[in-house]
Biopython code that builds the backbone (N, CA, C, O; Angstrom):
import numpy as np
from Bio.PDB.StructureBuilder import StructureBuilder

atoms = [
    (1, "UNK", "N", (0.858, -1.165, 0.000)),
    (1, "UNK", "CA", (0.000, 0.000, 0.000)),
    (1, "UNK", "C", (0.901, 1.223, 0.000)),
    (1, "UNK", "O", (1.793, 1.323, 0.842)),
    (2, "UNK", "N", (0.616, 2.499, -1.259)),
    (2, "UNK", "CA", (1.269, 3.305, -0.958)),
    (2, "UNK", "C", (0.356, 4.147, -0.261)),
    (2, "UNK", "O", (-0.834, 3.916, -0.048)),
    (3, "UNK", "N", (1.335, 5.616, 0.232)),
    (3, "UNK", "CA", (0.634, 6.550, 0.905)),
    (3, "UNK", "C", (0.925, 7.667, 0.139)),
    (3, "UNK", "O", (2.129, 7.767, -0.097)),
    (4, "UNK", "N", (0.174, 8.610, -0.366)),
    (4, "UNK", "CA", (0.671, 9.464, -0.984)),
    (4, "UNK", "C", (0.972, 10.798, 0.119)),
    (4, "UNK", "O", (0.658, 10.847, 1.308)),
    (5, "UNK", "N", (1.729, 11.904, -0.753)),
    (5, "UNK", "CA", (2.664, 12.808, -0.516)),
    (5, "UNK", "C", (1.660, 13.572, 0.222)),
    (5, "UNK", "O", (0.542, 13.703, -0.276)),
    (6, "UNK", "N", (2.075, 14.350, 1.921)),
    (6, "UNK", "CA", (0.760, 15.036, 2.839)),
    (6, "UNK", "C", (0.362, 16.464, 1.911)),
    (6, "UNK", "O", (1.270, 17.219, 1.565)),
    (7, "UNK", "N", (-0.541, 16.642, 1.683)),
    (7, "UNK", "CA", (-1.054, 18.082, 1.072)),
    (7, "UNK", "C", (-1.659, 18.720, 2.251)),
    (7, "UNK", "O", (-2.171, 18.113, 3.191)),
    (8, "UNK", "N", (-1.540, 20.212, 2.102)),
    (8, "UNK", "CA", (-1.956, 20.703, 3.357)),
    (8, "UNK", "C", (-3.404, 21.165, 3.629)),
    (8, "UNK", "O", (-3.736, 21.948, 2.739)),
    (9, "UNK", "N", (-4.230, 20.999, 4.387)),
    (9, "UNK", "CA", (-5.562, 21.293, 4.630)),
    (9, "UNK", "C", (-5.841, 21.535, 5.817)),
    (9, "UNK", "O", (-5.511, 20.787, 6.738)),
    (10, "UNK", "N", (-6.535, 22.694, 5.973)),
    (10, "UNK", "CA", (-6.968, 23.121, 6.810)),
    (10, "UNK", "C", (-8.062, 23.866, 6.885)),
    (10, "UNK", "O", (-8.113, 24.917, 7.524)),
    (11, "UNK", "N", (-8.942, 23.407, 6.285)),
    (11, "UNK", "CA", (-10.659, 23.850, 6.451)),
    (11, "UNK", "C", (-11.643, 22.183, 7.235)),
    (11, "UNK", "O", (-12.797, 22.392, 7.610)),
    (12, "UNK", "N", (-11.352, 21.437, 7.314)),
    (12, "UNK", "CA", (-11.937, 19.868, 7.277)),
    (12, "UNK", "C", (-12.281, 20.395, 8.632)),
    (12, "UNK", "O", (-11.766, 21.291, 9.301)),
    (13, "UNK", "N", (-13.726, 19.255, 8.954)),
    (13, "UNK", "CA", (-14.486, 19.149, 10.344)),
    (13, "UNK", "C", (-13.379, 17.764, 11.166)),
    (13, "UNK", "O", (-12.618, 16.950, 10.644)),
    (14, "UNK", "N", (-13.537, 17.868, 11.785)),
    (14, "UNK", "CA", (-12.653, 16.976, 13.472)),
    (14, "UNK", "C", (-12.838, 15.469, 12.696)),
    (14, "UNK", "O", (-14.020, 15.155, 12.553)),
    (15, "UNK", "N", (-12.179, 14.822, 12.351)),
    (15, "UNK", "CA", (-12.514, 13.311, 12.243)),
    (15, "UNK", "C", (-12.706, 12.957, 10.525)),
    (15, "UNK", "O", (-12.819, 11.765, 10.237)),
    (16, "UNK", "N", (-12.745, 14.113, 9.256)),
    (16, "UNK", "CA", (-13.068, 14.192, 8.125)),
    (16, "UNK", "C", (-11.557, 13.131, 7.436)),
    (16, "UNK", "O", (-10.362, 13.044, 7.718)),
    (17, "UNK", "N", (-12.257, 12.650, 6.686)),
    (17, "UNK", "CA", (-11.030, 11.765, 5.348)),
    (17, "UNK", "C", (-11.349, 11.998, 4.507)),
    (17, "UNK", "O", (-12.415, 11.814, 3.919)),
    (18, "UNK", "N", (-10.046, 12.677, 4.175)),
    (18, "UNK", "CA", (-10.177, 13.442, 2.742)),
    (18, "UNK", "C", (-9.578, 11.895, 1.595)),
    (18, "UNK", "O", (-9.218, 10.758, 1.901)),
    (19, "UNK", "N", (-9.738, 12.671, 0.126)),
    (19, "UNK", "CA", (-9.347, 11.174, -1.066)),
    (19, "UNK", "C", (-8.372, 11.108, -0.643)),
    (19, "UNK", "O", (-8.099, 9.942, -0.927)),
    (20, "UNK", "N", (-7.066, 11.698, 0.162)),
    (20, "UNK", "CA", (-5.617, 11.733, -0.220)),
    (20, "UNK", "C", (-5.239, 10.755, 1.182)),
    (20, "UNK", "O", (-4.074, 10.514, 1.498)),
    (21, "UNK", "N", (-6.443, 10.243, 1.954)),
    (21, "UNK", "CA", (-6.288, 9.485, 3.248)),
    (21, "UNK", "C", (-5.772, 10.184, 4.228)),
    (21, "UNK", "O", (-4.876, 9.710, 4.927)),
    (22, "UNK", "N", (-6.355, 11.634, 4.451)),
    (22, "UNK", "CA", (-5.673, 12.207, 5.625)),
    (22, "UNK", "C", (-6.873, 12.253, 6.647)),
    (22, "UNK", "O", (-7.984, 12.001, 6.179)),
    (23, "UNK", "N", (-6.788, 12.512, 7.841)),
    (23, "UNK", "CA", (-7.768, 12.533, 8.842)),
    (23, "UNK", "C", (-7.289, 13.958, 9.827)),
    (23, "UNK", "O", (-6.253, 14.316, 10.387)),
    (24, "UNK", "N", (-8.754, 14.533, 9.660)),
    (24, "UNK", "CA", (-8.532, 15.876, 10.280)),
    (24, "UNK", "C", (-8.524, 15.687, 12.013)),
    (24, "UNK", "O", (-9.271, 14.876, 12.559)),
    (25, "UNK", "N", (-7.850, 16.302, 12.552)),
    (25, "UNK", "CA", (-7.894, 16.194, 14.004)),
    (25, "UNK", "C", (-8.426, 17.583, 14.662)),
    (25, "UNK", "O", (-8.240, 17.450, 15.871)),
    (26, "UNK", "N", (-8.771, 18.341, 14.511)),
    (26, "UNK", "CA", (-9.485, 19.752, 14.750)),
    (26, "UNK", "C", (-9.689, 20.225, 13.612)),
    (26, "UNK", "O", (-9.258, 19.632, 12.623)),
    (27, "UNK", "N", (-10.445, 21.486, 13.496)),
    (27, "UNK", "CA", (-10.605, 22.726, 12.279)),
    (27, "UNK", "C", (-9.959, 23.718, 12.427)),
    (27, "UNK", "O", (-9.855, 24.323, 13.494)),
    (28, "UNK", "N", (-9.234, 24.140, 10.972)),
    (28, "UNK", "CA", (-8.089, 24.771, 10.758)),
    (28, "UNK", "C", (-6.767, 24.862, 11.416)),
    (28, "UNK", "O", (-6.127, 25.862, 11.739)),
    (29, "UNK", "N", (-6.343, 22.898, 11.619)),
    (29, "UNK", "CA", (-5.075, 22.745, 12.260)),
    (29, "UNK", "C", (-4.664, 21.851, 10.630)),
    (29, "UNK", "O", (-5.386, 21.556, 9.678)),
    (30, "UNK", "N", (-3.193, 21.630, 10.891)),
    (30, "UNK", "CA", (-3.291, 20.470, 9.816)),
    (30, "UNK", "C", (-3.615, 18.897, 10.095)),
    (30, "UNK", "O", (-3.536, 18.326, 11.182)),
    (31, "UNK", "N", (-3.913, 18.467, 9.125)),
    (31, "UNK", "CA", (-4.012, 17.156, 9.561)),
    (31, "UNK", "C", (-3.315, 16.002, 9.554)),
    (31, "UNK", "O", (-2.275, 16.134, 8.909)),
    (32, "UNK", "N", (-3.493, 14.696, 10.104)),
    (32, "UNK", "CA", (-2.510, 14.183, 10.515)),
    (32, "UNK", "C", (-2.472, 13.462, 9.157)),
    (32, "UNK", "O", (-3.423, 13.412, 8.378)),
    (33, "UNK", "N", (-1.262, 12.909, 8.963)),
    (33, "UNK", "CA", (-1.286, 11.598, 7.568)),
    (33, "UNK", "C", (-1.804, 10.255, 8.034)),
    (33, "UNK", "O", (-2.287, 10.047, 9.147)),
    (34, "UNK", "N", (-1.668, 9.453, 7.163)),
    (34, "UNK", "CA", (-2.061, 7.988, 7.300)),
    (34, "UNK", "C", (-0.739, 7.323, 8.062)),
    (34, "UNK", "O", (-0.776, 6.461, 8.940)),
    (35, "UNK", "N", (0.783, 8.142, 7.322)),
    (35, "UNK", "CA", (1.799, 7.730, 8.428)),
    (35, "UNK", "C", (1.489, 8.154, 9.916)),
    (35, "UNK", "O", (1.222, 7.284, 10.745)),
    (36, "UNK", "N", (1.510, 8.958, 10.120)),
    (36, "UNK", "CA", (1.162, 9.051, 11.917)),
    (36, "UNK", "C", (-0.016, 8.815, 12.340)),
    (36, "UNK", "O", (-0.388, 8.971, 13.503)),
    (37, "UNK", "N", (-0.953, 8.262, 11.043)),
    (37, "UNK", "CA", (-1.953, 7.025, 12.115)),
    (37, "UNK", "C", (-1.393, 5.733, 12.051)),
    (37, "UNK", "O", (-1.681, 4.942, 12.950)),
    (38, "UNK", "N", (-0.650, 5.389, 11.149)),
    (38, "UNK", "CA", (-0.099, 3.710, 11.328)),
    (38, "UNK", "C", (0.864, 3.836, 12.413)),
    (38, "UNK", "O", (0.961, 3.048, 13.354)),
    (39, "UNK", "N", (1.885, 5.340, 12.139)),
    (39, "UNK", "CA", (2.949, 4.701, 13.547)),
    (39, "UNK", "C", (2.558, 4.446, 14.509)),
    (39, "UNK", "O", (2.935, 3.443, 15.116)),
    (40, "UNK", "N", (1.363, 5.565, 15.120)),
    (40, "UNK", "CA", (0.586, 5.455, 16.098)),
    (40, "UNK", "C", (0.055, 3.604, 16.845)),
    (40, "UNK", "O", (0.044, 3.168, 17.996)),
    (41, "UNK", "N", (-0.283, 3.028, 15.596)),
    (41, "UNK", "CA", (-1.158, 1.687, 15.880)),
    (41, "UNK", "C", (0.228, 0.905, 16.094)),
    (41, "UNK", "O", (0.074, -0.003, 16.911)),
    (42, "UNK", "N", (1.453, 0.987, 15.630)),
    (42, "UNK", "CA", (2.509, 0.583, 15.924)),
    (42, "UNK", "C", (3.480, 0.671, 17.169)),
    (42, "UNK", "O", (4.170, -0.287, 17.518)),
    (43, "UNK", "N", (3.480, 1.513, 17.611)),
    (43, "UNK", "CA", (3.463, 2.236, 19.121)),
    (43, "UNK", "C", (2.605, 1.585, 19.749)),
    (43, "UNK", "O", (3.098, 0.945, 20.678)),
    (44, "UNK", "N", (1.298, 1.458, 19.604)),
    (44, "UNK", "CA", (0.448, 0.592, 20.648)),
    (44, "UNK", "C", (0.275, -0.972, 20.604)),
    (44, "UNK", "O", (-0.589, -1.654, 21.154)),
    (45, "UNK", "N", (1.461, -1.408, 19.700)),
    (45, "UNK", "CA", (1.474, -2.769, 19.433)),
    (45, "UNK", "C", (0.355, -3.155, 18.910)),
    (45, "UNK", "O", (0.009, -4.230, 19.399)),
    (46, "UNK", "N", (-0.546, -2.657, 17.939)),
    (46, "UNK", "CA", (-2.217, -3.160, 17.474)),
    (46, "UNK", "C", (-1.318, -3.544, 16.199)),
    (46, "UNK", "O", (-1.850, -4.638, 16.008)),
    (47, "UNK", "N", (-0.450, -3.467, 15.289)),
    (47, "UNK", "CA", (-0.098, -3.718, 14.216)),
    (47, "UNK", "C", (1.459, -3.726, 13.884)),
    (47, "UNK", "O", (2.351, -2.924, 14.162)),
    (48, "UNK", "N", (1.455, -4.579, 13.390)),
    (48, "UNK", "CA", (3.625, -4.625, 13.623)),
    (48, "UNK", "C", (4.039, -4.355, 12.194)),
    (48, "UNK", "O", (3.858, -5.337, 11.475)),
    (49, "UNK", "N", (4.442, -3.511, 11.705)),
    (49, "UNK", "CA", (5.002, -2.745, 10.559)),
    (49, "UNK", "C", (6.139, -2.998, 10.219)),
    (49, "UNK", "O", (6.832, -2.756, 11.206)),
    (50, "UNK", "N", (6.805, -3.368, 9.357)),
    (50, "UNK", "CA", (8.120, -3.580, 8.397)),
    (50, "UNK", "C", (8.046, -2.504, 7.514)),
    (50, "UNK", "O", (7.556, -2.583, 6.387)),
    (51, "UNK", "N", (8.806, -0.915, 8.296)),
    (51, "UNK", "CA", (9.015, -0.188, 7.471)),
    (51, "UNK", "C", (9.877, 0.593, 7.792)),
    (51, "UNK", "O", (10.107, 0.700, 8.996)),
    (52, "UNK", "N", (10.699, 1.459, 6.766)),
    (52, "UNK", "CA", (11.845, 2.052, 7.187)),
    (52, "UNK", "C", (11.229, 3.836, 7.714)),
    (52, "UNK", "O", (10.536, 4.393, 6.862)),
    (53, "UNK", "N", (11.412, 4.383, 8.625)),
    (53, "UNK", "CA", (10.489, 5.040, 9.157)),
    (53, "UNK", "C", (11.192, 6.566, 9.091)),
    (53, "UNK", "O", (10.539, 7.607, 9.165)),
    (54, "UNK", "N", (12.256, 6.513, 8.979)),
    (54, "UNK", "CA", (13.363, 7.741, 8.396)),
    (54, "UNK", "C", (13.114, 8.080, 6.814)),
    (54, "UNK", "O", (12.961, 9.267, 6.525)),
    (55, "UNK", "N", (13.058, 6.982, 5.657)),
    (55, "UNK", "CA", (12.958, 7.155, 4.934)),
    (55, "UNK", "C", (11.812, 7.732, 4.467)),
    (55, "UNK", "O", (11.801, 8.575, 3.570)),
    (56, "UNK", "N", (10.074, 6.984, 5.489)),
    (56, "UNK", "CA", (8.622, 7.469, 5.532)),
    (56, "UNK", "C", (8.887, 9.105, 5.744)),
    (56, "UNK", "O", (8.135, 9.630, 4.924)),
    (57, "UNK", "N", (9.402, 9.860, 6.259)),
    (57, "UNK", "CA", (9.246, 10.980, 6.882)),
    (57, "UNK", "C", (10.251, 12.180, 5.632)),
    (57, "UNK", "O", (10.073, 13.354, 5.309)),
    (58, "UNK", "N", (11.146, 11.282, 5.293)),
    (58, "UNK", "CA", (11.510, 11.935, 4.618)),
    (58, "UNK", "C", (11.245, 11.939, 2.953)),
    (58, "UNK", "O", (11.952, 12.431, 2.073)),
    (59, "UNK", "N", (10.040, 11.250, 2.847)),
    (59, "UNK", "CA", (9.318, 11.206, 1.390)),
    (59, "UNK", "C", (8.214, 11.449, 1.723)),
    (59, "UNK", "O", (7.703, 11.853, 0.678)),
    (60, "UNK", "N", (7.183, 11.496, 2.779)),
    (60, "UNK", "CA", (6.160, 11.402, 2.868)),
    (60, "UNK", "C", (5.500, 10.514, 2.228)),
    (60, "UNK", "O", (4.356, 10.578, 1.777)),
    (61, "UNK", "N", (6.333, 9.588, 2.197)),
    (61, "UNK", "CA", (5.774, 8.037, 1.673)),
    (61, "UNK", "C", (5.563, 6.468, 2.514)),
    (61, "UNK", "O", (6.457, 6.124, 3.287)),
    (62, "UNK", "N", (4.821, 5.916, 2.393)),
    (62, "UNK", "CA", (5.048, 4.939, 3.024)),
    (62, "UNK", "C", (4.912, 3.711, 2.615)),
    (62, "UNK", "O", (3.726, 3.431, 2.793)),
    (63, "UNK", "N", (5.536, 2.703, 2.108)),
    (63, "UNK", "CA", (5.285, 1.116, 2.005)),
    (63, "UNK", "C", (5.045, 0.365, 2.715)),
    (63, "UNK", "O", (6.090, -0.085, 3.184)),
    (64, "UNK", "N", (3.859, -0.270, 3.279)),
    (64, "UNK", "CA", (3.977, -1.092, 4.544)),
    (64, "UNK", "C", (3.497, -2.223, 4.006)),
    (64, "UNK", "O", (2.413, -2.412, 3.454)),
    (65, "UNK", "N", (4.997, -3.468, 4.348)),
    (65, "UNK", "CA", (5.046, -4.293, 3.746)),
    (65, "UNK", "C", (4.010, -5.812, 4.506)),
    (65, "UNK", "O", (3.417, -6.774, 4.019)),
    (66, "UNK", "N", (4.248, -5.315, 5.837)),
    (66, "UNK", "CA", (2.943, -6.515, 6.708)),
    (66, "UNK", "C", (2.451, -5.376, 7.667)),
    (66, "UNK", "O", (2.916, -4.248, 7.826)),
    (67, "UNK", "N", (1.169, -6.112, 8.376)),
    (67, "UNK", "CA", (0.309, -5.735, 8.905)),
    (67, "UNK", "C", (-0.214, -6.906, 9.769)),
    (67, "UNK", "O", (-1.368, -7.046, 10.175)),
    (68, "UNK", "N", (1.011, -7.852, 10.009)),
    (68, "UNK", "CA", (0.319, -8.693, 10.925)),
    (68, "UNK", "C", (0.090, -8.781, 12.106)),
    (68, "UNK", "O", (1.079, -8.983, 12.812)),
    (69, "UNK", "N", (-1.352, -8.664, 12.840)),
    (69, "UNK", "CA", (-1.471, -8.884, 14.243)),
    (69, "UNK", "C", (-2.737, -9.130, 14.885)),
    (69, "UNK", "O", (-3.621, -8.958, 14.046)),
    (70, "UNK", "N", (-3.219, -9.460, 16.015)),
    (70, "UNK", "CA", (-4.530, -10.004, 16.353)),
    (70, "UNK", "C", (-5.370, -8.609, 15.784)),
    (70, "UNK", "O", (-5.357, -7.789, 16.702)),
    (71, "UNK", "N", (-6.054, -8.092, 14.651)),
    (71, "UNK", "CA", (-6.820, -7.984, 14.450)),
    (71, "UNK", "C", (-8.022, -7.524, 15.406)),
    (71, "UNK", "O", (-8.247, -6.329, 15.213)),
    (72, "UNK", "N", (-9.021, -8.184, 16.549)),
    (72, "UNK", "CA", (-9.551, -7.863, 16.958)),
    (72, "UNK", "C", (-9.239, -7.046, 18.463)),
    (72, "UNK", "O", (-10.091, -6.674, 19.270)),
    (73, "UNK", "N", (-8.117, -6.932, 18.539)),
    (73, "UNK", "CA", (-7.886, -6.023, 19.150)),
    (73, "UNK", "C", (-8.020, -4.342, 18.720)),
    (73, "UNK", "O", (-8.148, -3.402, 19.504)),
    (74, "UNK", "N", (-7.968, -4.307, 17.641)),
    (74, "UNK", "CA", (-8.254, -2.799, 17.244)),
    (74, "UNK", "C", (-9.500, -2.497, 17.275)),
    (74, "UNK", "O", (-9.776, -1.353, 16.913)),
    (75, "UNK", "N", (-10.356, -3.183, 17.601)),
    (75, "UNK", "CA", (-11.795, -3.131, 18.126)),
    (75, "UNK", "C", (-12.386, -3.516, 19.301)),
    (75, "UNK", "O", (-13.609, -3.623, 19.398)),
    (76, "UNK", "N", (-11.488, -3.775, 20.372)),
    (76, "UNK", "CA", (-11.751, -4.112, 21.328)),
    (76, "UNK", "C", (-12.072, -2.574, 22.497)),
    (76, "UNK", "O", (-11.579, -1.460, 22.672)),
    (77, "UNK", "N", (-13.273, -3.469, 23.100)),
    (77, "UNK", "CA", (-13.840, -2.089, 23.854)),
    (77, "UNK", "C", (-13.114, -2.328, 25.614)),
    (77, "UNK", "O", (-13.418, -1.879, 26.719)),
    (78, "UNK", "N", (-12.390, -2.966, 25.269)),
    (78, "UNK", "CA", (-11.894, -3.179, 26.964)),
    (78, "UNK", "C", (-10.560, -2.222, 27.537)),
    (78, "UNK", "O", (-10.177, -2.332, 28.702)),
]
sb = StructureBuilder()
sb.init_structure("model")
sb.init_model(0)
sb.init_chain("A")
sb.init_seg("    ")
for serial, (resi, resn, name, xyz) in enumerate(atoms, 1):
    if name == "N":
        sb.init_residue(resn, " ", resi, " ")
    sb.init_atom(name, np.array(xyz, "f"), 0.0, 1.0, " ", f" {name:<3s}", serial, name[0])
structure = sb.get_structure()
């Protein structure tokens, strides 16, 4: 899966996904990318990533080559 390059926006309502897969976190802040929602799930151990994370930041790109992990934990209400 690629991620494409962050474009900047800042009109979107709290929680909005735009086509380019970004997710707004307030109105008229920028929003976050799809990279700092995966590192995020990676950090919380919900998803274990094989990716080079220097290189993500410095392309604003990302390849993520697995995504393996229990699954229903990212939906777990406990």
């Amino acid at each position: 899966m690629m991620i494409a390059r962050a474009d900047v926006l800042d009109t979107l309502t709290p929680g909005e996904v735009t086509t380019s897969g970004h997710v707004a976190r307030t109105m008229n802040c920028p929003v976050r990318t799809a990279n700092d929602v995966l590192r995020e799930l990676a950090n919380d151990g919900l998803v274990e990533l094989d990716v080079d994370w220097a290189a993500a930041d410095a392309t604003d790109e990302l390849i993520v080559r697995r995504i393996p992990r229990d699954r229903s934990r990212l939906f777990s209400t406990a």
